[in-house]
Backbone as a ProteinNet text record, in pm:
[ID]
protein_1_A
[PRIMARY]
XXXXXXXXXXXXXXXXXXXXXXXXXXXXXXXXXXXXXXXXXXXXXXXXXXXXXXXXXXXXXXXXXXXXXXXXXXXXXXXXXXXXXXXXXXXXXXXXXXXXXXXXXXXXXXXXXXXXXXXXXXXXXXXXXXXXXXXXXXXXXXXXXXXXXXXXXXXXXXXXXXXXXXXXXXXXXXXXXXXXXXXX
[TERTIARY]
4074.5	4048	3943.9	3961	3860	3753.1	3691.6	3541.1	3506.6	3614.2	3534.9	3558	3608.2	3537.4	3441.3	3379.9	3262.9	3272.7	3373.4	3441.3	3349.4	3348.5	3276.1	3349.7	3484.8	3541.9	3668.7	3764.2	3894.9	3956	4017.3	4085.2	4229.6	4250.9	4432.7	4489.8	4499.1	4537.9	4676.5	4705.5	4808.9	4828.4	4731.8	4750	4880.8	4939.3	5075.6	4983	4917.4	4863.2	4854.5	4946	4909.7	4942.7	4939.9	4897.6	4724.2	4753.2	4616.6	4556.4	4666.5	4573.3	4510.7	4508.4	4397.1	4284.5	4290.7	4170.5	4119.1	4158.4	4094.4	4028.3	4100.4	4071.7	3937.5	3932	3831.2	3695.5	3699.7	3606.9	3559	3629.1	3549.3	3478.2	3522.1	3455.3	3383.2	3372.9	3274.5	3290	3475.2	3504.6	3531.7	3473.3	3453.3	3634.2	3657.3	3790.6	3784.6	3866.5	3880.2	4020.9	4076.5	4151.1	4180.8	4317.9	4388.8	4524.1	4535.9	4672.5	4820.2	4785	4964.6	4950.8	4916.5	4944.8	4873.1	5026.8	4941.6	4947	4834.7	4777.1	4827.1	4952.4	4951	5111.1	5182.7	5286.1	5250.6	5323.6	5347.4	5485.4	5449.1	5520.8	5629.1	5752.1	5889	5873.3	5803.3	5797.6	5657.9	5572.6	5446.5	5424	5459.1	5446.5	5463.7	5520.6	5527.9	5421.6	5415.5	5309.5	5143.3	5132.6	5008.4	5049.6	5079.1	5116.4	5137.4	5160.9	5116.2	4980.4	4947.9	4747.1	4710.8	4738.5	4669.6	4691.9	4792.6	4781.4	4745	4712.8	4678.9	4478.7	4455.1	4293	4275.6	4351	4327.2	4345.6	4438.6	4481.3	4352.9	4265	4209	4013.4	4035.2	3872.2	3794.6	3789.9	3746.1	3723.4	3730.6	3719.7	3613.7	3496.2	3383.2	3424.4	3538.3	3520.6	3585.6	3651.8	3693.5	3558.7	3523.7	3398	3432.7	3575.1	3628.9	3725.5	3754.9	3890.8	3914.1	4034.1	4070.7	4169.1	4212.7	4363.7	4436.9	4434.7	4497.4	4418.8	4515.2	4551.4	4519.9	4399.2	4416	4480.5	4446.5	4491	4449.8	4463.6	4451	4570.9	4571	4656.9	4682.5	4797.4	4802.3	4797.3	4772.4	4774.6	4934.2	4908.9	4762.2	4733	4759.4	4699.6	4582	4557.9	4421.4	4280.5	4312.8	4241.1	4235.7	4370.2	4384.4	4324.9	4373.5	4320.7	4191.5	4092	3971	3910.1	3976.4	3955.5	3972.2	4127.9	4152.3	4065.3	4038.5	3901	3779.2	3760.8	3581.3	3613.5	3723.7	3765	3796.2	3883.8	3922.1	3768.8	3713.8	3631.8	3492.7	3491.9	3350.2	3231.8	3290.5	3125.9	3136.9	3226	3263.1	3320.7	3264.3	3250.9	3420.3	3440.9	3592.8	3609.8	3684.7	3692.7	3861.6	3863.5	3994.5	4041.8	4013.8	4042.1	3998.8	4058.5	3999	3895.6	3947.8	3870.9	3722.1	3734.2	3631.9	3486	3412.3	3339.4	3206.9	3080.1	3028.8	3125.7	3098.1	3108.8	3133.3	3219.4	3329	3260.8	3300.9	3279.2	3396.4	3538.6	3675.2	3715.3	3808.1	3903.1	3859.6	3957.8	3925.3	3804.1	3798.6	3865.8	4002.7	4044.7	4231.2	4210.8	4138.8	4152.3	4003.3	3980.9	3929.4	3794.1	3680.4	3515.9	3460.2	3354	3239.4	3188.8	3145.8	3026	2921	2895.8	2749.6	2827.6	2950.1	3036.5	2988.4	3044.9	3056.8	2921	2786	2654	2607.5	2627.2	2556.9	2594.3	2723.2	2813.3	2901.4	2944.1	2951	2887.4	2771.3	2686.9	2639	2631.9	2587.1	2647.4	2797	2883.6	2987.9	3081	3122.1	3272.5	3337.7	3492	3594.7	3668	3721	3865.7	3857.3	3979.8	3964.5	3981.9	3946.6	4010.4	4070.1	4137.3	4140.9	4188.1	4195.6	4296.8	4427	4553.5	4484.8	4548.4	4528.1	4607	4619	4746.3	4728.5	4887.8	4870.4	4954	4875.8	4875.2	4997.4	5023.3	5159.3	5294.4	5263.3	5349.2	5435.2	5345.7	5376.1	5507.1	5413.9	5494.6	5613.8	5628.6	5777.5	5866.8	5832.9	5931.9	5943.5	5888.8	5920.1	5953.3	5936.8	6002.7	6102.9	6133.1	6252.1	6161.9	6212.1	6150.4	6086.8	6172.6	6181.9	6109.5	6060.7	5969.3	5828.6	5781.3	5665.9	5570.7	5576.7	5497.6	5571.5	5571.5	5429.7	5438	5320.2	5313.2	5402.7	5517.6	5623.3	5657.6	5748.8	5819.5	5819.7	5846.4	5858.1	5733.2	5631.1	5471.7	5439.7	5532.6	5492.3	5561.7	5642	5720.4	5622.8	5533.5	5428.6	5322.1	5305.3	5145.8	5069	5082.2	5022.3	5091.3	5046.5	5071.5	5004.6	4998.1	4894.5	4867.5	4767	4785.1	4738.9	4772	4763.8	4621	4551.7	4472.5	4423.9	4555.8	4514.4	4439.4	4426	4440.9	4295.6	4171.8	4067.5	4011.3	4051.3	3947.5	3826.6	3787.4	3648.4	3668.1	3815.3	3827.2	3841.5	3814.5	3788.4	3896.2	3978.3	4141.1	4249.3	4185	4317.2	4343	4276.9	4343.3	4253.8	4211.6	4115.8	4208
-6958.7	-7001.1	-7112.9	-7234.9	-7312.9	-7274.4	-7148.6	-7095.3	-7038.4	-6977.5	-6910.3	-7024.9	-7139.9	-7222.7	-7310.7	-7292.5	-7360.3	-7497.3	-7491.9	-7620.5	-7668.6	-7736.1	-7765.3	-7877.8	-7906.4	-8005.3	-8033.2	-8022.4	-8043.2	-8153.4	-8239.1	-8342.4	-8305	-8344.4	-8311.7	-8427.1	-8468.9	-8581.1	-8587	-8740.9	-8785.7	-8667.7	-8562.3	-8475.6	-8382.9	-8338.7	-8264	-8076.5	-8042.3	-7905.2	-7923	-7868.8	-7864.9	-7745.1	-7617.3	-7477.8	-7449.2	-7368.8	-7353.3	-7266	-7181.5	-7059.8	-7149	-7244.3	-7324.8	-7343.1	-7415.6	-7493.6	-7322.6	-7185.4	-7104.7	-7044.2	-7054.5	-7017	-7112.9	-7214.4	-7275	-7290.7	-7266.7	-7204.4	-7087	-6993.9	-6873.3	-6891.1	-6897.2	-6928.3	-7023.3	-7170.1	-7243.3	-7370.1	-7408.3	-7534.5	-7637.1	-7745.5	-7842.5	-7921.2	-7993.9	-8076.1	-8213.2	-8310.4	-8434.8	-8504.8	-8466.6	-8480.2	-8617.2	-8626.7	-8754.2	-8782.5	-8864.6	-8898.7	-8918	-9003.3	-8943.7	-9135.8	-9193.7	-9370.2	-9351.8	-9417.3	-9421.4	-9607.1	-9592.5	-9753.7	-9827.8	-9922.6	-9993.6	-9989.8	-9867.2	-9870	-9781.5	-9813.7	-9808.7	-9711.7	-9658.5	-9564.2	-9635.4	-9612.6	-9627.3	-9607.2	-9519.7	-9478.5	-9484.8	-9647.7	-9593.2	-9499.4	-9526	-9379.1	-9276.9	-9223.7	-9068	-9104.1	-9150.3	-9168.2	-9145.3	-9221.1	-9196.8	-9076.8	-9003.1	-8905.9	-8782.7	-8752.8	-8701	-8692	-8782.3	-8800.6	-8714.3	-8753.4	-8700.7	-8530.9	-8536.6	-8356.2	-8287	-8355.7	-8320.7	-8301	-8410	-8385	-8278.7	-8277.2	-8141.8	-8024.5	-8004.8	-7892	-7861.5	-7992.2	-7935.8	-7976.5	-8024.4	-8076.2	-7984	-7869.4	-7766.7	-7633.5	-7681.4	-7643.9	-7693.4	-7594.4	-7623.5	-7687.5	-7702.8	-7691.4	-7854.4	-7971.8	-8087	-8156.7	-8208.1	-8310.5	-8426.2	-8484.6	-8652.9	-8654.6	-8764	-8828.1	-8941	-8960.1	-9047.8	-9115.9	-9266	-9288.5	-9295.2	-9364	-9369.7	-9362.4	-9285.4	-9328.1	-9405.7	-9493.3	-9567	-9709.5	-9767.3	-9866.1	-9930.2	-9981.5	-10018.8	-10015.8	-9930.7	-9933.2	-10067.7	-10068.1	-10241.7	-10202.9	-10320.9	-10267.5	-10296.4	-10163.3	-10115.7	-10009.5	-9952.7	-9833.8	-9874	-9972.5	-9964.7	-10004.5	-10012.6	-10061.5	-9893.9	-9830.5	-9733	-9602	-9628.1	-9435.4	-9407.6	-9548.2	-9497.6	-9460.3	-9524.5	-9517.1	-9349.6	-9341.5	-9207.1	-9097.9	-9096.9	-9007.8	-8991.3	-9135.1	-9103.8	-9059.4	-9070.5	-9021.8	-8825.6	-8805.1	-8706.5	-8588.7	-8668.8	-8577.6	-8663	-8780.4	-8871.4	-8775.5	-8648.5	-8647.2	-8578.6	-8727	-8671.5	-8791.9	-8853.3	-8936.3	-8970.4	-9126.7	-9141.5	-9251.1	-9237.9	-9374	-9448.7	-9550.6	-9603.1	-9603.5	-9604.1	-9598.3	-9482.9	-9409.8	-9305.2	-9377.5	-9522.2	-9574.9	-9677.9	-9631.4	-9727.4	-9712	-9837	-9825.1	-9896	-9837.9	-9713.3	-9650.6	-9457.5	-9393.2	-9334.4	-9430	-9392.9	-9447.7	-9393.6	-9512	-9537.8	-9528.2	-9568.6	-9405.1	-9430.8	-9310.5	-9276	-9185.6	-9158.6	-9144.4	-9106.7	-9135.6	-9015.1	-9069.3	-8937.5	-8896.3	-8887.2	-8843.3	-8781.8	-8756.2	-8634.1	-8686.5	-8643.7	-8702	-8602.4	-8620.1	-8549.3	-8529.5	-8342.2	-8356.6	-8469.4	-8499.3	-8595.9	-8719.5	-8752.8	-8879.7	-8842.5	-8701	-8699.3	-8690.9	-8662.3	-8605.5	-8734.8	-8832.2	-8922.8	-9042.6	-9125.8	-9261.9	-9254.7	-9107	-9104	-9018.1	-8983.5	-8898.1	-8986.8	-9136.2	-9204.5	-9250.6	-9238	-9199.8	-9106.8	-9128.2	-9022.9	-9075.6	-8975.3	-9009.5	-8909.3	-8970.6	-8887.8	-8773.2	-8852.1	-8751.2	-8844.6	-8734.2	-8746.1	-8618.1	-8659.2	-8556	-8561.5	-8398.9	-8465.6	-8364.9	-8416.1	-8336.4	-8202.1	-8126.6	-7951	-7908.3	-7855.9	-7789	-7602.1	-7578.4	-7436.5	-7346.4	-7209.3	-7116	-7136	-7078.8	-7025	-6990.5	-6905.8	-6879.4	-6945.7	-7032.7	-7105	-7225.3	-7286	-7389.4	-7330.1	-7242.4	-7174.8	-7182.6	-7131.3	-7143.5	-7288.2	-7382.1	-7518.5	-7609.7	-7578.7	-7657.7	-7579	-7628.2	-7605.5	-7527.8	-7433.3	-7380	-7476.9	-7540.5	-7720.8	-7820.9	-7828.4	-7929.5	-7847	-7726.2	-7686.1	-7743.5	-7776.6	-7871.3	-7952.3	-8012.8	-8082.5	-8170.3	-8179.3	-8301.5	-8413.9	-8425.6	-8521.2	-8572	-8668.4	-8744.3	-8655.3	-8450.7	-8382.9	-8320.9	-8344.8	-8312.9	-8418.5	-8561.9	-8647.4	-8595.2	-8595.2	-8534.4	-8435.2	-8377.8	-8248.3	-8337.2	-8443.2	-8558.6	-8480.7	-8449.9	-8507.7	-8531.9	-8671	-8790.8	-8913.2	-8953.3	-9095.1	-9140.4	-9183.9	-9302.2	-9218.1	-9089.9	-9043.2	-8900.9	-8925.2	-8815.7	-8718.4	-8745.9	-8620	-8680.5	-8827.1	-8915.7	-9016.9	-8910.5	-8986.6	-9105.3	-9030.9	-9149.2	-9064.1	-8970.2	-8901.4	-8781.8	-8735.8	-8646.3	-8518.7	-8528	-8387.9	-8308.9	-8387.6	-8260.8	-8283.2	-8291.2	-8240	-8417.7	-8542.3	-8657.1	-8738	-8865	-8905.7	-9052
-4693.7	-4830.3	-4833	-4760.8	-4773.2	-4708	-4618.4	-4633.3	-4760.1	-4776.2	-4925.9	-5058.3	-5032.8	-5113.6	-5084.7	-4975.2	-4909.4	-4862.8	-4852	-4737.6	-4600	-4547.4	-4415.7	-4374.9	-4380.8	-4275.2	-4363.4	-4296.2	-4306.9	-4234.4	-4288.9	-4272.4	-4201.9	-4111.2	-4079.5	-4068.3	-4126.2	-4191.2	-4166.8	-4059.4	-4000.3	-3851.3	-3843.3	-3743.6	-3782.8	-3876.4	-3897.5	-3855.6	-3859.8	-3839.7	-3654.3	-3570.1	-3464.1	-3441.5	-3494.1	-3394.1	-3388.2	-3260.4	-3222.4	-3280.1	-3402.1	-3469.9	-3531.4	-3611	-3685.4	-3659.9	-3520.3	-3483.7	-3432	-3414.4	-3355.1	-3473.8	-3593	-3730.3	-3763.7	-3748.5	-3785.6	-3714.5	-3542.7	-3513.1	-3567.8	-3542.5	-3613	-3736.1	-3828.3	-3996	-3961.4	-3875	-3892.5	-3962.8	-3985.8	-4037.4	-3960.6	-3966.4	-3883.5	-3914.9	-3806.7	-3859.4	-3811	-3894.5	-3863.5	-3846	-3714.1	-3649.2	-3607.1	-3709.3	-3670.6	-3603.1	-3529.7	-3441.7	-3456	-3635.1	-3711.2	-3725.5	-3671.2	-3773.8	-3913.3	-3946.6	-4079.2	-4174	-4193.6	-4251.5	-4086.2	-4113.2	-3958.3	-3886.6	-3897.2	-3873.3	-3801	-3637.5	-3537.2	-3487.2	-3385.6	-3334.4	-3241.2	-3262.3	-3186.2	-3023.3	-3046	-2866	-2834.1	-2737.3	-2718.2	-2607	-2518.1	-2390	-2450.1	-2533.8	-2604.5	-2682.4	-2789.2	-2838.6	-2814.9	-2655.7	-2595.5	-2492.4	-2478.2	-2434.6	-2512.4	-2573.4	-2717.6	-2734.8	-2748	-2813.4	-2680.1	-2558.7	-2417.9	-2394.2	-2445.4	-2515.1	-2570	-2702	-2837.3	-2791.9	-2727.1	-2644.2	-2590.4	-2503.1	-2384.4	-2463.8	-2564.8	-2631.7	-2750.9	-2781.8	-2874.3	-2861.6	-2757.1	-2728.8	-2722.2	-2658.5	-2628.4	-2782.3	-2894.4	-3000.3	-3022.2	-3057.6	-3163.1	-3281.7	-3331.9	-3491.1	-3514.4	-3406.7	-3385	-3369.8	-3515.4	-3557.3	-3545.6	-3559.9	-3571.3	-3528.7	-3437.1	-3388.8	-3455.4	-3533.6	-3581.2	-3572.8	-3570.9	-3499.5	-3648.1	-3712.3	-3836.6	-3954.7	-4040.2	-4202.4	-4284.9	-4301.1	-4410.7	-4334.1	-4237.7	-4150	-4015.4	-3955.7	-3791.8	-3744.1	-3629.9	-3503.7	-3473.9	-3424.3	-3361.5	-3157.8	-3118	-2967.7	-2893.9	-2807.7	-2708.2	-2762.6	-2854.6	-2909.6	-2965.4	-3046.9	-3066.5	-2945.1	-2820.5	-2745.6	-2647.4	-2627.7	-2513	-2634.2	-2736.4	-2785.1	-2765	-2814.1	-2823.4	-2668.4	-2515.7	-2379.4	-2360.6	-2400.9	-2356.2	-2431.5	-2533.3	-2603.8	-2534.1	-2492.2	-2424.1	-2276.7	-2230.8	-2119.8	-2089.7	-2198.5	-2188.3	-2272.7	-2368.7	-2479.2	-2487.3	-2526.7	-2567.2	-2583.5	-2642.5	-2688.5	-2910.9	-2957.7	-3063.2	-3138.8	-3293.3	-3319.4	-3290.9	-3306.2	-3290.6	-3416.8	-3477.6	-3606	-3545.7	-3572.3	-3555.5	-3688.7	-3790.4	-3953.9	-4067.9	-4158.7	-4189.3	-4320.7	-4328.6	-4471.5	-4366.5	-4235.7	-4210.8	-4208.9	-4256.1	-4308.2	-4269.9	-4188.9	-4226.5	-4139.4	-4136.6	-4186.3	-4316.2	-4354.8	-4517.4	-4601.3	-4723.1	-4796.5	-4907.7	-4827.6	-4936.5	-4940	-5030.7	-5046.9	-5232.7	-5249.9	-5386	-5473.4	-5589.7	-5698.8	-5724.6	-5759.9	-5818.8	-5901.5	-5989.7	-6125.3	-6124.6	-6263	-6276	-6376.4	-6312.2	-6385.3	-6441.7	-6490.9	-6551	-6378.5	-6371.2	-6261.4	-6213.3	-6312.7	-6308.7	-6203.6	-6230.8	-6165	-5958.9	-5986.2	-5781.9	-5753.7	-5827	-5765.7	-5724.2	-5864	-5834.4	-5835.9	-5851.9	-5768.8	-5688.1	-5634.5	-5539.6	-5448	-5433.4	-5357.3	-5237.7	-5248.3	-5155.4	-5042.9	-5024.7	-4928.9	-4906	-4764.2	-4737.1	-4757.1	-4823.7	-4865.4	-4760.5	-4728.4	-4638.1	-4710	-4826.2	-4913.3	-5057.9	-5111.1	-5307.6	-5341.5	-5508.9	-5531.1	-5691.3	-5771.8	-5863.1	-5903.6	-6045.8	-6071.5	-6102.7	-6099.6	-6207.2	-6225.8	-6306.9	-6372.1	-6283.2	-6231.3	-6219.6	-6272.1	-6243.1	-6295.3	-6402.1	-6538.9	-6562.1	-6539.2	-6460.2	-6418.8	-6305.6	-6261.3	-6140.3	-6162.3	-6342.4	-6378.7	-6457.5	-6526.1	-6551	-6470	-6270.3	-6216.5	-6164.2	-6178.3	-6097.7	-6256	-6379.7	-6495	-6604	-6645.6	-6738.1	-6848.2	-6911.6	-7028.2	-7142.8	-7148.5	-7281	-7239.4	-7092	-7072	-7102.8	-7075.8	-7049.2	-7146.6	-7243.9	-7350.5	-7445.8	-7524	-7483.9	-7339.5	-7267	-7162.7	-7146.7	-7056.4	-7046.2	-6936.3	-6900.9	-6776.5	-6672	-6724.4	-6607.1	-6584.6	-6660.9	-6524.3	-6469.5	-6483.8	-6411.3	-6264.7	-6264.2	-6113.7	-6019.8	-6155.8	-6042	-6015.5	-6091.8	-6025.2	-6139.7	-6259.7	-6382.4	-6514.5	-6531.5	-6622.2	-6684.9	-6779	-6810.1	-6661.4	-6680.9	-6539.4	-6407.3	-6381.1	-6274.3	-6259.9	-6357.3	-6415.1	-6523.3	-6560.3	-6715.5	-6826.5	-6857.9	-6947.6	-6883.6	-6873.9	-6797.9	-6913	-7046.8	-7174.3	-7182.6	-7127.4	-7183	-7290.9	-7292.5	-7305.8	-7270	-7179.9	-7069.4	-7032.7	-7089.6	-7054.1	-7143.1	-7284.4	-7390.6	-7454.6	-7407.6	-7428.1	-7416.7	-7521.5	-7497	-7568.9
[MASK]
++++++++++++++++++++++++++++++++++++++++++++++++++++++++++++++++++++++++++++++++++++++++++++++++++++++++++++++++++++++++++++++++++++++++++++++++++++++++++++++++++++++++++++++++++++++++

């Protein structure tokens, strides 16, 4: 699905996608990925020997993929050490030939996260065209039928407390102020 929406790099964000049909899926089609280790912002793993042992797998298992563009250690954070001193070692050791970020908001490369909500085209071409976001998003409403089976007949309109539960609500997107989706 994301070739045929003209995707060119996928985020795995926190690393939760670890079969190899993926990364074999994404060679073929030609989607690049940005492969992260699972910290997220600056919380730290219970077990570091599994932890870095883990990552030393997760290399060998996936270096050898065309389609692994970024190594990333965390989420929206810094590692605390020795992880932030040993991941980036064991990368140039095991792979180094592939950018490595210790932060997914760091910056350059990045330039921040977001926006959540929802713009006029003209917004992504051109204030944010000048950097690179590593994840942005914005609510949508789906299909019909979709929301019948996940809401109550009596909530389906008007707009209430229970599309806040699906992640749209004032505040969270629907309600940009331009107008652009039913609410101004």
């Amino acid at each position: 699905m994301e070739k045929d929406m003209n995707f060119n790099l996928i985020r795995n964000c926190l690393g939760n996608v670890a079969k190899q049909e993926f990364c074999e899926a994404c060679d073929r089609y030609g989607v690049m990925v940005w492969e992260e280790f699972g910290i997220h912002t600056n919380i730290m793993p219970y077990d570091l020997d599994m932890f870095m042992s883990n990552a030393h797998d997760r290399l060998r298992a996936k270096r050898n993929h065309a389609c692994i563009a970024v190594w990333c250690t965390a989420n929206e954070g810094f590692a605390e050490e020795p992880i932030r001193s040993e991941l980036p070692r064991l990368v140039e050791a095991l792979d180094g030939t592939r950018l490595f970020l210790q932060c997914s908001t760091q910056h350059p490369p990045t330039d921040g996260d977001g926006p959540y909500e929802t713009h006029p085209p003209v917004f992504y071409f051109s204030e944010l065209a000048h950097g690179f976001r590593p994840e942005l998003g914005s609510p949508t409403v789906p299909p019909v039928e979709s929301m019948r089976r996940m809401m109550p007949h009596n909530q389906l309109w008007p707009i209430s407390e229970m599309w806040g539960t699906h992640d749209w609500w004032p505040g969270q997107g629907w309600n940009t102020g331009d107008g652009l989706c039913g609410q101004s």
